[in-house]
C-alpha positions in Angstrom: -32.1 8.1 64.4 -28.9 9.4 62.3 -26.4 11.2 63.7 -24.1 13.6 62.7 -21.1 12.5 60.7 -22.3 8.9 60.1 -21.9 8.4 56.8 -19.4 9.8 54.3 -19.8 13.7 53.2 -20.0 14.4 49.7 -21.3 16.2 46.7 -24.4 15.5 44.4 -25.0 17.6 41.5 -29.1 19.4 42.2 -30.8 18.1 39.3 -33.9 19.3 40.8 -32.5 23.1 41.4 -34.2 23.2 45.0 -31.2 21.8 46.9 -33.0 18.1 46.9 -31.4 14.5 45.5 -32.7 13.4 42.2 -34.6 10.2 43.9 -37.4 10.0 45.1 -37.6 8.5 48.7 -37.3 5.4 50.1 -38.9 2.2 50.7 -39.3 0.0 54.2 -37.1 -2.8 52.2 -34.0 -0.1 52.5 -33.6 -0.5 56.4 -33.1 -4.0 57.0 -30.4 -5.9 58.5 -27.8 -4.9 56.0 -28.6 -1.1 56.6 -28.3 -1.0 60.1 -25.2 -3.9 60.5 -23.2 -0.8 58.0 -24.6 1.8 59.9 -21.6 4.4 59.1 -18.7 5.1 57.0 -16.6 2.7 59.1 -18.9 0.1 59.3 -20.1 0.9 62.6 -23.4 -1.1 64.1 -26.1 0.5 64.9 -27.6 -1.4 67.7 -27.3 -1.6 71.8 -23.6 -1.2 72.3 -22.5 0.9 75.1 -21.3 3.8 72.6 -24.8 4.0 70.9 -26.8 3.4 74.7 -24.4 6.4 76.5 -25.4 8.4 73.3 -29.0 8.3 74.1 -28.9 8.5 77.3 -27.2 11.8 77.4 -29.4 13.1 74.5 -32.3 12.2 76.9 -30.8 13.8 79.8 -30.7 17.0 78.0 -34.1 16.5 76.7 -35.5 15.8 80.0 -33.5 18.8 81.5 -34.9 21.3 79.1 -38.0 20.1 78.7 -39.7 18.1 81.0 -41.8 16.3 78.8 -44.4 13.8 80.4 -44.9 12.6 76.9 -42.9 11.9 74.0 -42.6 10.7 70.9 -39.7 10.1 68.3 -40.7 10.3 64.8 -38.4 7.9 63.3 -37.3 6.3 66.0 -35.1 3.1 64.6 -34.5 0.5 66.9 -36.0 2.5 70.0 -33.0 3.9 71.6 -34.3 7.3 72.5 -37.6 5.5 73.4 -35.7 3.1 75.7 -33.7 5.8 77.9 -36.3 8.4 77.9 -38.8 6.0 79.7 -35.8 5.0 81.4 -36.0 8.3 82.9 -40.0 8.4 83.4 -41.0 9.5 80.7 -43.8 8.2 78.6 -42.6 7.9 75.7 -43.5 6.0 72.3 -41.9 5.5 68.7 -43.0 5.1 65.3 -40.6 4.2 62.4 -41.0 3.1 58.8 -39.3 -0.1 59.1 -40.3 -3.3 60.9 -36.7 -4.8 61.5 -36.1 -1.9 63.2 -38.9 -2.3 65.5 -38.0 -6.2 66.0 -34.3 -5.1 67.4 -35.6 -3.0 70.0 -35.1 -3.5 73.9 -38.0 -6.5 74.7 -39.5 -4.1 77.1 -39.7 -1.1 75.0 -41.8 -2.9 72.3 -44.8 -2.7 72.9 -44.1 1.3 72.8 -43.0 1.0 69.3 -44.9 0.5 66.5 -44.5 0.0 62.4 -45.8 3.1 60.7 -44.8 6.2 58.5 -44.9 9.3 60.2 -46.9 11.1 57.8 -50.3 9.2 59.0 -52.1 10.7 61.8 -50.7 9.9 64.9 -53.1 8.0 68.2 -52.6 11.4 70.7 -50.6 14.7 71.5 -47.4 14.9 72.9 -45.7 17.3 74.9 -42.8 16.7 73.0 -41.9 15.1 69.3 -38.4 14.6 68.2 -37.4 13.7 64.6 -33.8 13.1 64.1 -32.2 12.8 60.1 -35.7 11.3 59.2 -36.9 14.1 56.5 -33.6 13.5 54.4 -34.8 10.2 53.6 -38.3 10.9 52.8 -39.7 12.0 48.9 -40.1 16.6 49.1 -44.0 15.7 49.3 -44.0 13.2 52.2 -41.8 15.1 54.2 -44.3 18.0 54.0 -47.2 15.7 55.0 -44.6 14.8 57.5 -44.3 18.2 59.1 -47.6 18.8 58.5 -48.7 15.3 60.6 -46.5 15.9 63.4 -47.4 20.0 64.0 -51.0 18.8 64.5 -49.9 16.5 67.3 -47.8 19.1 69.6 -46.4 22.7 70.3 -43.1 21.7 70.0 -40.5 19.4 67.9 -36.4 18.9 67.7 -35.6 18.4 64.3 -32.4 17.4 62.5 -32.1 16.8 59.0 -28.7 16.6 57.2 -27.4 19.1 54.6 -25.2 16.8 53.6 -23.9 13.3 53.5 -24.9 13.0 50.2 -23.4 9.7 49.5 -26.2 7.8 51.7 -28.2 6.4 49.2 -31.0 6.7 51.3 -30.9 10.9 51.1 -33.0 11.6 49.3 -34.2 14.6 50.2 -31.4 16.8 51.3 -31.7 20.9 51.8 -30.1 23.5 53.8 -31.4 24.3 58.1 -33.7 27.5 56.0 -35.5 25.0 53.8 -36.9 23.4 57.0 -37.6 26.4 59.0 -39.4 28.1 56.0 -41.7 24.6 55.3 -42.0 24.3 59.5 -43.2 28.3 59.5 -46.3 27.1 57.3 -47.9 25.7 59.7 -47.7 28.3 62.3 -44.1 26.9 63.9 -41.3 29.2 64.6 -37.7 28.0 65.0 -36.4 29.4 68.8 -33.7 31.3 68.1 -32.7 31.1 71.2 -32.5 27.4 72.0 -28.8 25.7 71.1 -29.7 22.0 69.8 -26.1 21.3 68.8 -26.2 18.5 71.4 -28.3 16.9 68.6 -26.3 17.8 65.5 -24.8 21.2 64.2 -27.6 21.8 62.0 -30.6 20.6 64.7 -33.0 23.2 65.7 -36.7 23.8 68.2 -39.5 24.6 66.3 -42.4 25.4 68.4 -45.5 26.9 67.7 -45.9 30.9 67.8 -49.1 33.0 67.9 -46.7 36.4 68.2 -47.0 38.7 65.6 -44.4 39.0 63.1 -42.5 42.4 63.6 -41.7 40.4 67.2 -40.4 37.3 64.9 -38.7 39.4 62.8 -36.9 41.0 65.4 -35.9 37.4 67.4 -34.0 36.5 63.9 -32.8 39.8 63.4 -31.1 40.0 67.1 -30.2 36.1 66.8 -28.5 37.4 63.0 -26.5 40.0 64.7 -25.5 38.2 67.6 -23.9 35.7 65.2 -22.2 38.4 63.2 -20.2 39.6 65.8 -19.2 36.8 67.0 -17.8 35.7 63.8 -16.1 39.4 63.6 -14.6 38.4 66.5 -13.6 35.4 65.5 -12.0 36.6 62.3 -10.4 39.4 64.5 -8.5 36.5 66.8 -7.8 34.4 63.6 -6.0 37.9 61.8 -3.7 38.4 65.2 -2.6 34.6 65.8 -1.8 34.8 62.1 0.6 38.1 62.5 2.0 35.9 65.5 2.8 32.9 63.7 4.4 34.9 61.0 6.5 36.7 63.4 7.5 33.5 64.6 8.0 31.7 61.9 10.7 35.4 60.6 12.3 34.4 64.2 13.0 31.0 63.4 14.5 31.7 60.0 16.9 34.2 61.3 18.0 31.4 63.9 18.7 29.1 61.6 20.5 31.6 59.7 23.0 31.8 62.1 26.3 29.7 61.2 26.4 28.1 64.8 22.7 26.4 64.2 23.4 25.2 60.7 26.6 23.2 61.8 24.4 21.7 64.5 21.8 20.6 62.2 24.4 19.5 59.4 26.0 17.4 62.7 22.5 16.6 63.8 22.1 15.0 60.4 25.0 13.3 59.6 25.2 11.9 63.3 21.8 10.2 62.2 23.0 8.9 59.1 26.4 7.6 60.4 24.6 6.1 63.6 20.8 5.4 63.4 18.9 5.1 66.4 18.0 1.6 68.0 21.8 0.6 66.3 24.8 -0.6 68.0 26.7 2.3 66.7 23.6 4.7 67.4 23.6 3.8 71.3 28.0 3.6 71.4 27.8 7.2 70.0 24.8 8.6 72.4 26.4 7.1 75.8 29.5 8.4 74.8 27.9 11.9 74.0 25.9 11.7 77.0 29.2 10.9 79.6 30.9 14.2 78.0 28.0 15.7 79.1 27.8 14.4 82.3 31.3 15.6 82.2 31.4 18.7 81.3 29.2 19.5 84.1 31.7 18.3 86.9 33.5 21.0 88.4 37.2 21.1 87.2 39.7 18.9 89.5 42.6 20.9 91.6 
């Protein structure tokens, strides 16, 4: 699985002119050791540290929460760490990914739940649930539509996230926009849900489950889901306009402060006292005691 923010974001020029990188997919040889041991930008890991484990195990609480899946199945499923903590949490869940390093790295008891595959071949039963996180990216336009294809046969619902960006990872090769998806999902009779929030996966993650309604009732889920989105973004833009008339007027009622001839000697003092006695000096701390004992007493009340 790839999250979010992973690898470096960047630009690609679209040879192709449908949004997608000019290569042409990947092969099992590009997820070996070296792939997963320079995971992201920083040279993270990708394997069973506590920040990758706690990761999963809240993505599979929310899953489980939502869901209730008695089976699963995670299209792409690297090393097995959604595997590992959705059994964890009883449910029956398998994995299939492309590479077989991968599959070798995963938890000793989750193995046998794993196996070396692509996920365009037709999968051993249904599940009540598939997920397939930042897998399509790396897949050539023609597999990832035998992809989609594949996995709508084998459920009624999937999660899906697949980057827009992070073009930089050689291994994109397939990079469009969340519409590209929905449209190529909505071919095989799968509708995204509107209504269901999957940015606990990544901003751009979405439900696609399959949909017998007819489509004046489709049409009118996007176009309440489109309007709901445009107001709030008025709104937005509404709060953005006022804290920017506020900061101005503060910013007009700082410069008239500092206009004033009593808060430009202080500063020109401030600044020379800094220059003539910098702090952590012996001169620096001689000058502050003394300032801070005329302080101390100025404050005492006068003597009779």
């Amino acid at each position: 699985m790839r999250t979010p923010a992973d690898a470096a974001q960047g630009r690609a020029p679209d040879e192709r002119g449908d949004g997608a990188a000019a290569r042409e997919g990947t092969v099992a040889a590009d997820y070996g050791a070296d792939y997963y041991n320079h995971y992201a930008d920083a040279g993270t890991t990708y394997d069973h540290s506590k920040l990758w484990t706690d990761r999963f195990g809240r993505l599979a609480d929310r899953l489980v929460q939502d869901f209730h899946p008695g089976t699963a199945l995670d299209a792409g499923c690297a090393i097995g760490l959604l595997v590992e903590a959705l059994r964890d949490r009883g449910v029956d869940a398998e994995g299939i990914d492309f590479s077989e390093f991968a599959i070798t790295q995963a938890r000793e008891d989750i193995r046998p739940f794993l196996r070396v595959g692509s996920i365009t071949d037709e999968l051993p039963r249904r599940y009540d649930l598939i997920t397939c996180f930042e897998v399509l990216e790396h897949l050539a336009p023609h597999d990832a539509d035998r992809a989609i294809a594949n996995l709508c046969a084998f459920t009624e619902q999937v999660i899906v996230s697949s980057t827009p960006m992070h073009f930089r990872d050689p291994t994109h090769t397939n990079i469009h926009p969340q519409e590209y998806w929905t449209e190529r999902f909505a071919r095989h009779g799968f509708i995204r849900d509107v209504d269901y929030d999957a940015g606990y996966v990544a901003p751009w993650a979405a439900r696609y489950r399959r949909s017998s309604e007819p489509l004046h009732l489709v049409l009118a889920d996007y176009d309440r889901a489109y309007s709901r989105m445009r107001h709030e973004l008025q709104e937005r833009n509404a709060l953005v306009l006022e804290q920017m008339r506020e900061l101005s007027k503060l910013k007009e009622d700082v410069r008239q402060l500092e206009a004033r001839p009593g808060v430009r000697l202080a500063r020109r003092f401030d600044t020379l006292a800094v220059k003539a006695a910098p702090q952590g000096t012996r001169r620096g701390n001689l000058v502050r005691n003394a300032a801070a004992a005329l302080q101390r007493r100025g404050r005492r009340p006068p003597e009779p």
